[in-house]
C-alpha atoms as one frame of an Amber mdcrd trajectory, in Angstrom:
protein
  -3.077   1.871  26.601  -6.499   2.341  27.275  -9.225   1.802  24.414 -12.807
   2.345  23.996 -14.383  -0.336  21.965 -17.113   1.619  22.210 -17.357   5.230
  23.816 -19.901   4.638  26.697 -20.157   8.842  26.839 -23.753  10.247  26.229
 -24.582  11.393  22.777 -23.432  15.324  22.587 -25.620  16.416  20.188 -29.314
  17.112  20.865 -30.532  17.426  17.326 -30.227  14.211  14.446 -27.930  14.602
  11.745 -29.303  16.021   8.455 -30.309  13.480   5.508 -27.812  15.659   3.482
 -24.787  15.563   5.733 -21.318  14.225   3.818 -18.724  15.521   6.679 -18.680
  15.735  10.570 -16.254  18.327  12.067 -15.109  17.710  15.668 -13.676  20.467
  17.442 -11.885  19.362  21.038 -11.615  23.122  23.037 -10.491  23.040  26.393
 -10.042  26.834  27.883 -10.182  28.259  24.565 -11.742  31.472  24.847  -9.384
  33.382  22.614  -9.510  31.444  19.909 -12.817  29.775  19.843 -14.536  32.390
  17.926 -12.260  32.629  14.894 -12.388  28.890  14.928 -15.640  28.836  14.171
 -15.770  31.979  12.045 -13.675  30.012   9.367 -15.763  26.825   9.737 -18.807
  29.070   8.992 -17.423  30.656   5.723 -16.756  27.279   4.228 -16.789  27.644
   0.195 -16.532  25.731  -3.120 -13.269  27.420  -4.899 -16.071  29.611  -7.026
 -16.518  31.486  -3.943 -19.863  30.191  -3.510 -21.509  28.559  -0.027 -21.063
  25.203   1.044 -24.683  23.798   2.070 -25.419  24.407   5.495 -26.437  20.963
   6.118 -23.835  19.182   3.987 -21.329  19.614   7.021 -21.840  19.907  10.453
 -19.634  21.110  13.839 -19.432  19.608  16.772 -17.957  21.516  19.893 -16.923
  19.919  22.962 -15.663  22.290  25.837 -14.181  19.654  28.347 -12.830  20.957
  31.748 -13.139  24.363  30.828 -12.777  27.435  33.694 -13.067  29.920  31.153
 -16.371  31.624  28.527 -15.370  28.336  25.140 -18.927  26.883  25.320 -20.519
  30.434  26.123 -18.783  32.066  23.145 -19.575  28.924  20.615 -22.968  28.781
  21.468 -23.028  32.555  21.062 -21.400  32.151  17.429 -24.469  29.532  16.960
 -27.304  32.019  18.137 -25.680  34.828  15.933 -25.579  32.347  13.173 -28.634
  30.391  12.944 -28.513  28.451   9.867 -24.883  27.432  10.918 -24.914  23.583
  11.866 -23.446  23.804  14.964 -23.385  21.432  17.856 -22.198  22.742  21.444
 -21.912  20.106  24.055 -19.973  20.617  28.060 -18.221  17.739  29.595 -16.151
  17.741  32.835 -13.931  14.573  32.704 -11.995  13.158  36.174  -8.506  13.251
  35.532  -7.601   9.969  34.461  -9.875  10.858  31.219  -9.485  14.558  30.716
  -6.785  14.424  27.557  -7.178  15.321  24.305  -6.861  11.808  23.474  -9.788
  10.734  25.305 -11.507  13.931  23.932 -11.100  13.521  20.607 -12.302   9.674
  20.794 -15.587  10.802  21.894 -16.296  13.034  19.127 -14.772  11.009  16.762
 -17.692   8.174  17.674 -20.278  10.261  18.037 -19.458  12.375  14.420 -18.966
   7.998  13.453 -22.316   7.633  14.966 -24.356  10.186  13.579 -22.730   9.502
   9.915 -23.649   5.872  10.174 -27.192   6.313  11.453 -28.309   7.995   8.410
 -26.400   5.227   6.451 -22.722   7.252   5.273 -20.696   4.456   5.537 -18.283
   6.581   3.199 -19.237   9.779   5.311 -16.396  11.715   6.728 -15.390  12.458
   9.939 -13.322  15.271  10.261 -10.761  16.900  12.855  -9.394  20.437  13.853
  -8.607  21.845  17.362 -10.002  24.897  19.281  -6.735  26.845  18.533  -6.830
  26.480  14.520  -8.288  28.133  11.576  -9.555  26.079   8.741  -8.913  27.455
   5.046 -12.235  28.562   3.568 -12.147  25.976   1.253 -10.785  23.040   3.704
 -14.083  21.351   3.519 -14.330  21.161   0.089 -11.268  19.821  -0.584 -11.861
  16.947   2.100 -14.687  16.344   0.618 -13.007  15.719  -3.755 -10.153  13.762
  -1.823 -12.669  10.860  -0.511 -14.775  11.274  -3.268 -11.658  10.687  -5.359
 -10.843   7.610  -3.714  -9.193   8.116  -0.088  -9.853   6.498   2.469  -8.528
   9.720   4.882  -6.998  12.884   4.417  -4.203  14.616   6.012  -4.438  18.519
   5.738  -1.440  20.855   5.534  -1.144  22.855   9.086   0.298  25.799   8.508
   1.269  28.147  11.733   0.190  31.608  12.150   3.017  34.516  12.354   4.156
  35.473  15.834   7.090  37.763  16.194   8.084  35.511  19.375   8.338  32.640
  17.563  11.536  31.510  16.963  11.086  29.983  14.056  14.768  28.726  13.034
  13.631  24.618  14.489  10.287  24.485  13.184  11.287  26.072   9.747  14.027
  23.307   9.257  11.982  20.451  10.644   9.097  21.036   8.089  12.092  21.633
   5.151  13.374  17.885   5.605   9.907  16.535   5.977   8.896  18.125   2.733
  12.067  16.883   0.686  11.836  13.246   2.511   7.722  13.404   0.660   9.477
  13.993  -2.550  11.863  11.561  -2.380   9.028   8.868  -1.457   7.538  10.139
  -4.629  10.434   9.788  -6.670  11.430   6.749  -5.225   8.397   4.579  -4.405
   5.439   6.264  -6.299   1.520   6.263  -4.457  -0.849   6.906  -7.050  -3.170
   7.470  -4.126  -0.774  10.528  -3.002   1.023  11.888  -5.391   3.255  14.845
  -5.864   2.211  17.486  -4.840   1.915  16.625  -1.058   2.907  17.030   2.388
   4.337  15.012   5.047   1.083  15.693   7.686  -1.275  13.702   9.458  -2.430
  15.351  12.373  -5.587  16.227  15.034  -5.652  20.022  13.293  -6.675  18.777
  10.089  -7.210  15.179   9.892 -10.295  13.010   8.020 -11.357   9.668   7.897
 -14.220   8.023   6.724 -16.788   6.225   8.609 -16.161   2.990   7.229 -12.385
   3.270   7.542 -12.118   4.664  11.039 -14.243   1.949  11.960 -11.881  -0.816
  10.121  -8.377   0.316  12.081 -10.300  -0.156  15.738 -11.100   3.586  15.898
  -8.826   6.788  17.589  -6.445   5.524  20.037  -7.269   6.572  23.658  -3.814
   8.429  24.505  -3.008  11.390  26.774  -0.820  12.551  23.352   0.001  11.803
  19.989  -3.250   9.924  19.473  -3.116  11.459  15.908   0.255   9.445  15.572
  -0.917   6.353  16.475  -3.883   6.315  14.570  -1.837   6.989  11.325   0.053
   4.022  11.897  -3.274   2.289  12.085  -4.281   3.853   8.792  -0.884   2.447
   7.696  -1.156  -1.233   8.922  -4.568  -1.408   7.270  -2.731  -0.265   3.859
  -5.658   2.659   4.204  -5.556   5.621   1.137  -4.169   8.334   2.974  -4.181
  11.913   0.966  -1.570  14.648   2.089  -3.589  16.974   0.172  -1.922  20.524
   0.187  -5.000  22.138  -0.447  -7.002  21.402   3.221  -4.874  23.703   4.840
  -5.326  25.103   8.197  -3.662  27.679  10.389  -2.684  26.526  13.963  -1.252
  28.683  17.166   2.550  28.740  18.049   1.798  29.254  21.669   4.141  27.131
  24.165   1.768  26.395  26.807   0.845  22.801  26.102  -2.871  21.311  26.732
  -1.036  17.915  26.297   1.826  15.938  27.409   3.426  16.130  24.461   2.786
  17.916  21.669   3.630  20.803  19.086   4.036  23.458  21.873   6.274  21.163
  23.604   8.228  20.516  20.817   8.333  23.943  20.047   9.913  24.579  23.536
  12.337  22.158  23.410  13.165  23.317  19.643  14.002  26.803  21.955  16.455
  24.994  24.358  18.145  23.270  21.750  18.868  26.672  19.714  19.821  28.368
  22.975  22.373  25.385  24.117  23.597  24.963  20.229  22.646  21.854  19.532
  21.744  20.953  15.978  18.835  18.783  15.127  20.306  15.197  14.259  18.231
  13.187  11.410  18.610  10.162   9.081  20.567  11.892   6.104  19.952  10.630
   2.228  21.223   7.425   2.236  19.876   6.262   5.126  16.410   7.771   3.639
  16.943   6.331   0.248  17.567   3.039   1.861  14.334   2.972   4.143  12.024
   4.352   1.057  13.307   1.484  -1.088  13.341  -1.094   1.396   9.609  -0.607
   1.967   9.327  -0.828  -2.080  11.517  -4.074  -2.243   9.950  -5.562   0.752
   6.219  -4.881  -0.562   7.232  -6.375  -4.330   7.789  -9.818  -1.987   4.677
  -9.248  -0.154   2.912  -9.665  -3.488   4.692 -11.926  -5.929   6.850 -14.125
  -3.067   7.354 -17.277  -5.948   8.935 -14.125  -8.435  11.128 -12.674  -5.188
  12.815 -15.464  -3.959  16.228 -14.278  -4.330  15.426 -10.857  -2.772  14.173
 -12.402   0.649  17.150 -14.086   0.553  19.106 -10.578   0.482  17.072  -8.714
   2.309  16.619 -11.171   5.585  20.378 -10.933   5.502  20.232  -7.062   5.264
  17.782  -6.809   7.819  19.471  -9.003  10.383  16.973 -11.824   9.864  16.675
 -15.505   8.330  15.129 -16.163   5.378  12.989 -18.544   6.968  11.786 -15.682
   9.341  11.426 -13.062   6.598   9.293 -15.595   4.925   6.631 -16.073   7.666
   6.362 -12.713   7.917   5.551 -11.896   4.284   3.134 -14.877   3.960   1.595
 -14.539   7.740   0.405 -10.684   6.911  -2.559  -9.907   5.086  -1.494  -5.721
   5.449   1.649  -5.029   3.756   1.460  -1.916   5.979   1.229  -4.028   9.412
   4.487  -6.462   8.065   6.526  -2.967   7.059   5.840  -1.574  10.518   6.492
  -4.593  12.453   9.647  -5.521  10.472  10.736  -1.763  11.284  10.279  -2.031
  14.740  11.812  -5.628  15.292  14.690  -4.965  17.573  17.333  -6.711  15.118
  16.255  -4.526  12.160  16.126  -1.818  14.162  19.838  -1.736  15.177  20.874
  -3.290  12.309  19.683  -0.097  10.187  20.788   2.669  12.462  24.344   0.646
  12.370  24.104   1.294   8.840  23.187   4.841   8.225  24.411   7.189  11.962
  22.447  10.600  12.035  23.761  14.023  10.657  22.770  17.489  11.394  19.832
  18.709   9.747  21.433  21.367   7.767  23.339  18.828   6.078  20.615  16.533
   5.295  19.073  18.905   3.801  21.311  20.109   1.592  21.743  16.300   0.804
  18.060  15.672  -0.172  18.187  19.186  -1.941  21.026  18.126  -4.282  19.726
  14.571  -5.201  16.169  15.955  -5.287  16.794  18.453  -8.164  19.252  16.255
  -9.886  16.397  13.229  -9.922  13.582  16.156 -11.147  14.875  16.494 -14.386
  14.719  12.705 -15.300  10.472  12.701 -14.451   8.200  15.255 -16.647   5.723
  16.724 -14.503   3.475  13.888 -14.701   6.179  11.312 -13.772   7.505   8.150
 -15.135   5.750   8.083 -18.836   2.438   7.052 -18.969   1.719   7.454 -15.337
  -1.488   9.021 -14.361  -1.910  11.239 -11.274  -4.573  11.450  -8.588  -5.176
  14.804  -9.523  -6.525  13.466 -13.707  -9.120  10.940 -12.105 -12.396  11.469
 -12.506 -14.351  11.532  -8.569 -15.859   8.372  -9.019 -12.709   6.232  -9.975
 -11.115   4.923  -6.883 -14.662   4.976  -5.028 -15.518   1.537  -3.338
């Protein structure tokens, strides 16, 4: 994988960031005519929930058109003339081929937004991401903005996609339904006071947020031709980083099928299509194989932080998990992350198998019927606020979790 320990590209925007600025929003466009302008449109008409403005220079927007054959910078920087108390950046790149991926994109706005935030000393400042193709909510700023001030360290937003009639929807529909119940059952199961219920199961380039100091801390956006905005959540992860799936930053992405990436949501989208047309159900880890995962990670970090008052559960779960106790225990003690010793327990080769021995996959359908059942059985044992006495994120005051 290639990295960028620091992006050697030349600064994009030509003016200095505003003493007032809280969030940087990156926009990666490549050939994005069509959509460009309503992109920018809903970053313009960014409110509180009152209805009124956001400050102009409490958030900026920076556009990179990279390898473009088509009008995406001429349009933006149209929108900016037409607009000029909008805080918009427009910058042109042509990358050789080795470098011209969204992955390689989005790193250089992502240090330059990490640049500009830090040079007018934000070390909690955020930077923030959405695509060429999407439109932000009107108030997906603002709610960026109460989640760090609340406490997170980054925010996933929900990504909602827009209505096409030539969307076959059937896939995508059931894919987001057992990704929704398997985010209840981690709140039911192993609460995060950080992201409670309600939430989503998102983390992705359309509406994604980090700040400064955090971005910084996991070794910055991974330099990949796709799925960078995977791998950088499982940095957030290994760092034990705050992540909010706030339900509230919401954005609205395209359905088209024509990729810009190697793989991504139009390509799964297409091969969601051949998999309807040949019959073939979606096959997923059903509820107790689910179950089993969510409280392993809860057993698993209990040893991770009282070892002397878990001895007897290493000793079960090493031989669970395929392991020796004696391995189990380097790995809790070696690990100063509980994130980095869940992942890398999950993707030893022994625990691997031994798990997916345990629990085979189901179709979809029936896994979520599964979750469904349990799920609504389990509700009626919590009050809305959960176990007794628990607080949610949603009671603390802004300043609470703030470092």
């Amino acid at each position: 994988m290639e990295d960028l320990t620091f992006c050697t590209a030349p600064a994009l925007c030509s003016r200095p960031a505003s003493p007032n600025l809280l969030i940087s929003v990156i926009v990666p466009a490549k050939n994005e005519e069509e959509n460009i302008w309503q992109t920018l449109h809903a970053l313009f008409h960014q409110t509180y929930p009152d209805g009124s403005r956001l400050s102009p220079t409490s958030y900026e927007i920076i556009v990179l058109a990279n390898n473009c054959h088509d009008q995406t910078a001429v349009l933006a920087r149209r929108f900016g003339n037409r607009h000029p108390d909008f805080n918009l950046h427009v910058a042109e790149m042509t990358l050789p081929p080795a470098q011209a991926h969204i992955g390689y994109v989005r790193r250089i706005l992502m240090d330059e937004a990490y640049q500009r935030l830090t040079n007018i000393n934000k070390p909690r400042g955020i930077i923030a991401s959405t695509d060429g193709d999407t439109m932000v909510d009107t108030h997906w700023v603002y709610h960026i903005i109460q989640s760090i001030a609340k406490g997170a360290d980054a925010v996933g937003g929900r990504i909602l996609t827009q209505p096409e009639q030539s969307f076959d929807r059937l896939y995508h529909l059931q894919d987001v339904t057992y990704r929704y119940l398997i985010a209840r059952l981690e709140d039911l199961l192993d609460y995060n006071m950080h992201d409670p219920w309600p939430r989503h199961f998102q983390h992705f380039g359309p509406s994604l947020a980090v700040t400064c100091t955090m971005y910084d801390r996991v070794g910055r956006l991974p330099v990949l031709a796709s799925l960078e905005d995977v791998a950088f959540y499982e940095a957030l992860q290994r760092f034990d980083s705050k992540v909010r799936h706030s339900p509230e930053a919401k954005v609205y992405t395209s359905t088209r099928k024509t990729g810009r990436v190697d793989f991504g949501f139009s390509v799964q989208l297409q091969q969601w299509q051949a998999m309807r047309k040949e019959g073939k159900p979606m096959m997923v880890p059903g509820l107790e194989a689910c179950m089993y995962t969510i409280t392993l990670r809860r057993r698993l970090r209990a040893c991770w932080r009282h070892l002397s008052q878990n001895l007897d559960e290493v000793y079960v779960l090493s031989t669970e998990l395929g392991l020796t106790a004696h391995d189990l225990i380097d790995c809790v003690t070696s690990t100063l992350y509980f994130g980095a010793l869940y992942h890398d327990l999950m993707h030893m080769p022994v625990v691997q198998t031994t798990v997916d021995q345990k629990f085979p996959l189901i179709p979809i359908t029936q896994a979520i019927s599964e979750l469904r059942a349990y799920i609504n059985g389990t509700e009626k044992l919590f009050s809305q606020k959960g176990p007794a006495g628990r607080r949610t994120f949603h009671e603390l005051p802004a300043d609470a979790l703030s470092a």
